[in-house]
C-alpha positions as CSV (number, residue, x, y, z in Angstrom):
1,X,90.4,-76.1,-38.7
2,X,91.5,-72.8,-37.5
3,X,89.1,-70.0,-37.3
4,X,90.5,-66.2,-38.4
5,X,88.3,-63.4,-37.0
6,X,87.2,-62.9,-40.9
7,X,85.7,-66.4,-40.9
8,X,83.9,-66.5,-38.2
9,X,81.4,-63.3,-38.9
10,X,79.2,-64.1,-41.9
11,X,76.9,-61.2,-41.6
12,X,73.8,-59.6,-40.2
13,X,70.9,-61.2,-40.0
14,X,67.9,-59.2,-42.0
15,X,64.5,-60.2,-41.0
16,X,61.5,-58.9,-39.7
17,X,62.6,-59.9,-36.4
18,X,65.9,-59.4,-35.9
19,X,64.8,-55.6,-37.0
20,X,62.5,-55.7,-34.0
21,X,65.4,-56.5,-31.5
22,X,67.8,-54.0,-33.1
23,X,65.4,-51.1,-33.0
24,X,63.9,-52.1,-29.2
25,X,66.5,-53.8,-27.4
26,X,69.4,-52.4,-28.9
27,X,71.4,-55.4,-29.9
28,X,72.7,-57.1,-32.9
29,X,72.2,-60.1,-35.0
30,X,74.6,-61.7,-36.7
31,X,75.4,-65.0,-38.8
32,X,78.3,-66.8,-37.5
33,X,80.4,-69.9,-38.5
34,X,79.2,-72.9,-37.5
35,X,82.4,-74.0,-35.4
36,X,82.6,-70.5,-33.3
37,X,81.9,-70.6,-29.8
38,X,80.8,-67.4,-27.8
39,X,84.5,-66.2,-26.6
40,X,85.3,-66.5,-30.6
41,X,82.5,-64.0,-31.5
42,X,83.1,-61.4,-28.8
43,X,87.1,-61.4,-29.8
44,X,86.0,-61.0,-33.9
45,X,83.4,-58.4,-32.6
46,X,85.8,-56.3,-30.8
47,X,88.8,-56.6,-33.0
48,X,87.3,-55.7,-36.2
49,X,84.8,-53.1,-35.2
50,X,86.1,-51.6,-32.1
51,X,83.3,-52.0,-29.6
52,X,83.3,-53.5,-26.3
53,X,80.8,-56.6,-26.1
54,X,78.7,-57.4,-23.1
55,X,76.9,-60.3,-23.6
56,X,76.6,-62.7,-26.6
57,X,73.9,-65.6,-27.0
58,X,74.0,-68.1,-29.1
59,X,71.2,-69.9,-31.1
60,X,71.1,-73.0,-33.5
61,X,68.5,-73.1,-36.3
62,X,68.1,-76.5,-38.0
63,X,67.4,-76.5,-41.7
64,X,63.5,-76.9,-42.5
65,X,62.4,-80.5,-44.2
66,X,60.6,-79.7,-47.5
67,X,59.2,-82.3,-49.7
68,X,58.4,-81.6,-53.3
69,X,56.7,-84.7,-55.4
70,X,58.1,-87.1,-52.9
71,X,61.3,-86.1,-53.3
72,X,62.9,-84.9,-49.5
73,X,64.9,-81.8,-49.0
74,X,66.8,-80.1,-46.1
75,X,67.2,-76.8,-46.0
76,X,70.6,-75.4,-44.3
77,X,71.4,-75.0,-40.8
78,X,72.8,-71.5,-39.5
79,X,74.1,-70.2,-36.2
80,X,72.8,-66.9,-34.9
81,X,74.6,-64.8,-32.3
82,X,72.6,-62.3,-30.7
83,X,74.9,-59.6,-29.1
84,X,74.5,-56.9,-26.4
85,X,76.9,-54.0,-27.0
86,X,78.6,-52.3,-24.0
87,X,77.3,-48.8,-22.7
88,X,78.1,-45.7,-25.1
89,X,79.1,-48.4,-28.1
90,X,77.7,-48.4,-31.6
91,X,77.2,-50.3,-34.5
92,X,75.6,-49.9,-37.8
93,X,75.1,-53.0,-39.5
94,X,74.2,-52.7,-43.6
95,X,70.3,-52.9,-44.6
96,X,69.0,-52.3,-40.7
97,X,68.2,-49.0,-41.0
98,X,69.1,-47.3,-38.2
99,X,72.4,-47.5,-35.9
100,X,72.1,-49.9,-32.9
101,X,73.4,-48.0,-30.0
102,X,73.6,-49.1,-26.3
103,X,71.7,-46.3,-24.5
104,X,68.3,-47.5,-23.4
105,X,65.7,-45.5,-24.4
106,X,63.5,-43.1,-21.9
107,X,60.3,-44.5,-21.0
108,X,56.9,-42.0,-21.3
109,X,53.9,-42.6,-19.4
């Protein structure tokens, strides 16, 4: 099964937390095929939105096991990528609010 750049981005993750590491450490969360590996995602990344990646991590969420009147179900299994953009890159990703840029923000005391 080959892979085009289209498949393998499914989206951006919209949840509480994946909010939460967009607006304070600056990244992005995105569904991504299950077959694509990390090199895979930072090529789709770069191609179609014209950043330069830094870092992508990978995560693996199993489907939750539900039971209804003893009757099993299985809820689908996703894979995450949680990306790091490259300094003085942007994204904005639909439904997160807010752009995700690279600069760190400045720390008050």
């Amino acid at each position: 099964m080959d892979l085009t750049i289209y498949d393998i981005i499914r989206g951006p993750v919209l949840t509480e937390k994946a909010s939460k590491i967009i607006n304070k450490l600056n990244k992005v969360v995105l569904k991504v095929h299950q077959k694509a590996n990390k090199p895979m995602i930072k090529e789709a990344l770069e191609k179609l939105f014209n950043v330069k990646v830094e870092n992508v991590r990978v995560i693996n969420r199993k489907g939750k096991k539900r039971s209804f009147k003893r009757i099993e179900a299985v809820g689908s299994t996703e894979k995450r990528a949680i990306i790091t953009l490259k300094e003085g890159y942007s994204l904005t990703m639909a439904g997160t609010g807010a752009p995700v840029e690279t600069t760190m923000p400045s720390e008050s005391k």
